[in-house]
C-alpha positions, 0 to 999 in steps of 0.5 A, spaced: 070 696 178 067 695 171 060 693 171 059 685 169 056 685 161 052 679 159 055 675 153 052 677 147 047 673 143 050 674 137 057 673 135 063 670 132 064 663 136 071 666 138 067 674 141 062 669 144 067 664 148 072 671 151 065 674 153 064 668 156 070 668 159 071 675 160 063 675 165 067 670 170 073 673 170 068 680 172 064 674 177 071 673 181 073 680 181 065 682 184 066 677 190 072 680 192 070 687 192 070 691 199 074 685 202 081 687 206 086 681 207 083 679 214 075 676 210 080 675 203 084 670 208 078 667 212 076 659 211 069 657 210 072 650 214 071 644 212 075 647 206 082 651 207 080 655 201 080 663 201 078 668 195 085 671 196 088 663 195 082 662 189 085 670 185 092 667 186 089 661 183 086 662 178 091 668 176 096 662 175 092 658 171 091 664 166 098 665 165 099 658 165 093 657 159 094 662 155 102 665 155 105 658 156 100 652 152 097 657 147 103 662 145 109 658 148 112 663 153 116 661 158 112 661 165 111 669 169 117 671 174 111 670 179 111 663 178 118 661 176 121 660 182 116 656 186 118 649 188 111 645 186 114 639 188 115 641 196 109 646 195 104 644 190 099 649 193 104 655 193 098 659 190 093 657 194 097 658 201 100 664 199 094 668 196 090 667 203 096 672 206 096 677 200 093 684 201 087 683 196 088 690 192 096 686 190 093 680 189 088 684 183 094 688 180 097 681 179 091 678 176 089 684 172 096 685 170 096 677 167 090 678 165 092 683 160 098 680 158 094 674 156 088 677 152 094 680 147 096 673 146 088 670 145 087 676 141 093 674 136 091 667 137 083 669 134 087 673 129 091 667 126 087 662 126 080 663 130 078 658 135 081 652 131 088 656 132 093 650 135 097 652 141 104 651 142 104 646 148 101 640 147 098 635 152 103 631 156 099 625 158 097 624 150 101 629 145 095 632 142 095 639 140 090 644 145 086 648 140 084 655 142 077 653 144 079 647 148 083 651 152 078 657 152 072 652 154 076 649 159 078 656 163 070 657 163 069 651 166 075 652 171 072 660 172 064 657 173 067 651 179 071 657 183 066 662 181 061 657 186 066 657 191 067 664 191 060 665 192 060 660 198 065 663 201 064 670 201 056 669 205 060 666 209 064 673 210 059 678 210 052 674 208 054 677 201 050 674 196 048 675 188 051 671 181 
C-alpha cells in the first residue's frame, strides 16, 4: 500500500480539496490493511457496522457522486440491479461477507474510474465546474467543490468509525 501523503500547503483550490480527498481515501484503505473476511465482517455492537460494509459504502458513494451527479453516467453494473426499496442497506450488508482483497479491487477500480471524470471536471471549469445531476429536493446545481467537499466530510465520519472499529479488532490504532 501506497504511503498516506499529507495535503499540500500550497496549490490550487482543486489540487488541495483531491489531496484532501485523496488522504482519507489512504485512511480507509490503512484501516483495512492486514484483515481477512472474519475481522472485515466483525461488529463493534451496538452498531452493526463492519469495515467490509463501510469500503463497500463508501465505494457506492464514490461512483454515485462523481460518475452519476457530476458526469451523468449511468450507475456501475455493481449497483444497477439492486432493490433499494427492499434492501436500502444492500452495501453495508453484503460488503461485511465480501473477501477484503474483493471489496479493494472494487473500490480502487471506482475510484480510478472516477479520478478521470473529477479530472475532466477540474479541466473544464475547476471547482466551480457544474455537475450534470442536480439536487432532487431543490433543483439547484452541485458544483465540483460541493461535491468534493462533501466526500471529505463523508470520508472523515467513516474514517472515525473505521478507527473504532478496527481497536476493536486487533487494538490496531493511529490516524
Amino acid at each position: 500500500m501506497a504511503a498516506r501523503v499529507d495535503p499540500p500547503q500550497q496549490g490550487t483550490e482543486g489540487e488541495q480539496l483531491l489531496a484532501y480527498l485523496d488522504y482519507h481515501r489512504t485512511t480507509l484503505r490503512m484501516k483495512l490493511a492486514g484483515l481477512g473476511p472474519e475481522a472485515t465482517g466483525r461488529t463493534l455492537p451496538p452498531s452493526t457496522m463492519t469495515l467490509g460494509g463501510l469500503v463497500k459504502h463508501l465505494d457506492l458513494v464514490e461512483d454515485y457522486w462523481f460518475s452519476v451527479v457530476l458526469a451523468g453516467n449511468p450507475e456501475h453494473e455493481a449497483w444497477a440491479g439492486v432493490d433499494w426499496t427492499e434492501d436500502p442497506d444492500w452495501e453495508w450488508r453484503t460488503g461485511a461477507t465480501e473477501d477484503p482483497a474483493d471489496l479493494l479491487a472494487a473500490y480502487d477500480a471506482t475510484v480510478a474510474r472516477v479520478d478521470q471524470n473529477i479530472s475532466a471536471a477540474l479541466a473544464d471549469g475547476g471547482a466551480d465546474a457544474v455537475a450534470v445531476k442536480r439536487n432532487r429536493r431543490t433543483d439547484e446545481a452541485f458544483n465540483l467543490r460541493w461535491i468534493l467537499l462533501h466526500m471529505i466530510e463523508e470520508y472523515a465520519r467513516h474514517n472515525g468509525h473505521a478507527d473504532l472499529i478496527r481497536e476493536s479488532i486487533d487494538g490496531e490504532v493511529g490516524e
